[in-house]
C-alpha positions in Angstrom: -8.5 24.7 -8.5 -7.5 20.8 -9.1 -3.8 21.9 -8.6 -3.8 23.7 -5.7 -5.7 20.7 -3.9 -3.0 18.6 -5.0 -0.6 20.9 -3.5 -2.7 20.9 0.0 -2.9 17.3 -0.3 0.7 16.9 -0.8 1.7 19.3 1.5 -0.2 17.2 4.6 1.3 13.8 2.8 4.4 15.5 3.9 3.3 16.4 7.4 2.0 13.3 8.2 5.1 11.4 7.2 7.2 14.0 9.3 5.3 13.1 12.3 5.0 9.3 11.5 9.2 10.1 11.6 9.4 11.7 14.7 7.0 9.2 16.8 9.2 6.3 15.2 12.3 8.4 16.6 10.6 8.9 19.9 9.4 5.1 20.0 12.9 4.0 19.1 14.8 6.0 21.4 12.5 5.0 24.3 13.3 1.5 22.9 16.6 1.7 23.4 16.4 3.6 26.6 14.6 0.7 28.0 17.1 -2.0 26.8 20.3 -0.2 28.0 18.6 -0.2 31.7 17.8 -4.0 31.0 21.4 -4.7 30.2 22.9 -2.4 33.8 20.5 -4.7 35.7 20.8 -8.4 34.1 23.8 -8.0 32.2 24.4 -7.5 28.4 25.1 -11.6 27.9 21.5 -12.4 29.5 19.5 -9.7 27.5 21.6 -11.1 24.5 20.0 -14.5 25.5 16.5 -13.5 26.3 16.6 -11.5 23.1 17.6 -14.8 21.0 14.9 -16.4 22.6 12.1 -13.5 22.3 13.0 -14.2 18.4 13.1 -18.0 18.3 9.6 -18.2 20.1 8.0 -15.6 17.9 9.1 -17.5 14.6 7.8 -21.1 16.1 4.6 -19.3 16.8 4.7 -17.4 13.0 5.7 -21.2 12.0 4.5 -23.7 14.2 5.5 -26.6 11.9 9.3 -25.7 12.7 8.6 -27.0 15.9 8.5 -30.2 14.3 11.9 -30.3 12.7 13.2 -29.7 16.3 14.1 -33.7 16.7 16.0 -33.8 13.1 18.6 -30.8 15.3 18.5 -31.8 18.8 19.9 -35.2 19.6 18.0 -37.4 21.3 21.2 -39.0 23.7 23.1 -36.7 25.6 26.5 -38.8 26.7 28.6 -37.1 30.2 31.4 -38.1 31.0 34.7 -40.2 30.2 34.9 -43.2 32.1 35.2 -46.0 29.6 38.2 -44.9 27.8 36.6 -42.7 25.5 34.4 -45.1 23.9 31.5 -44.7 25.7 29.7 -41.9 23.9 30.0 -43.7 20.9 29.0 -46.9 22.6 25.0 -45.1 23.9 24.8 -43.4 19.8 25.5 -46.9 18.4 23.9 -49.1 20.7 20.4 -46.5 20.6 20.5 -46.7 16.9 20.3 -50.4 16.9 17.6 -49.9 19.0 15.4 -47.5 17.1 17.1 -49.8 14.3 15.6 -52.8 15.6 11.9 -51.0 16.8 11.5 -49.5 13.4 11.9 -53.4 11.9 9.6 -54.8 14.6 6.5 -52.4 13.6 6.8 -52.9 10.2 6.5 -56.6 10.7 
């Protein structure tokens, strides 16, 4: 009696993970139907983007205190342009870290 439950039990284990299969399939397939159409209207580059994007905003929102690192990555001085003989992007770095240099000293004091 105990064995032949085990066998119906196993037997709908089995059933239940062939349809947990196929719905994945169907939800997959669907999936992908969807993002091919995306790509024919905005173009494979921009879905590539907004993918990237979907990702980097979910992980800042699974960890907001990545958010915070963002400064120690993005500069803070963005230099355009050529016009002093090629010194002039070093010049703004240089002279805004003698700045921050020179705030830092001043609230300490």
């Amino acid at each position: 009696m105990t064995a032949q439950i085990n066998v119906q039990v196993a037997d709908q284990k089995e059933k239940e993970r062939e349809a947990l299969g196929r719905a994945e399939r169907k939800y997959l397939e669907n999936l992908s139907a969807g993002q091919k159409a995306q790509a024919v209207v905005l173009g494979e580059d921009r879905v590539a983007m907004l993918q990237a994007l979907d990702k980097i905003l979910e992980t800042l929102h699974d960890k907001p205190e990545l958010a915070a690192m963002v400064n120690k990555f993005v500069p803070n001085i963005m230099v355009t342009g050529d016009n002093g003989g090629g010194l002039s992007g070093a010049a703004a770095i240089l002279g805004s870290t003698l700045i921050q240099k020179i705030e830092t000293s001043a609230t300490k004091n």
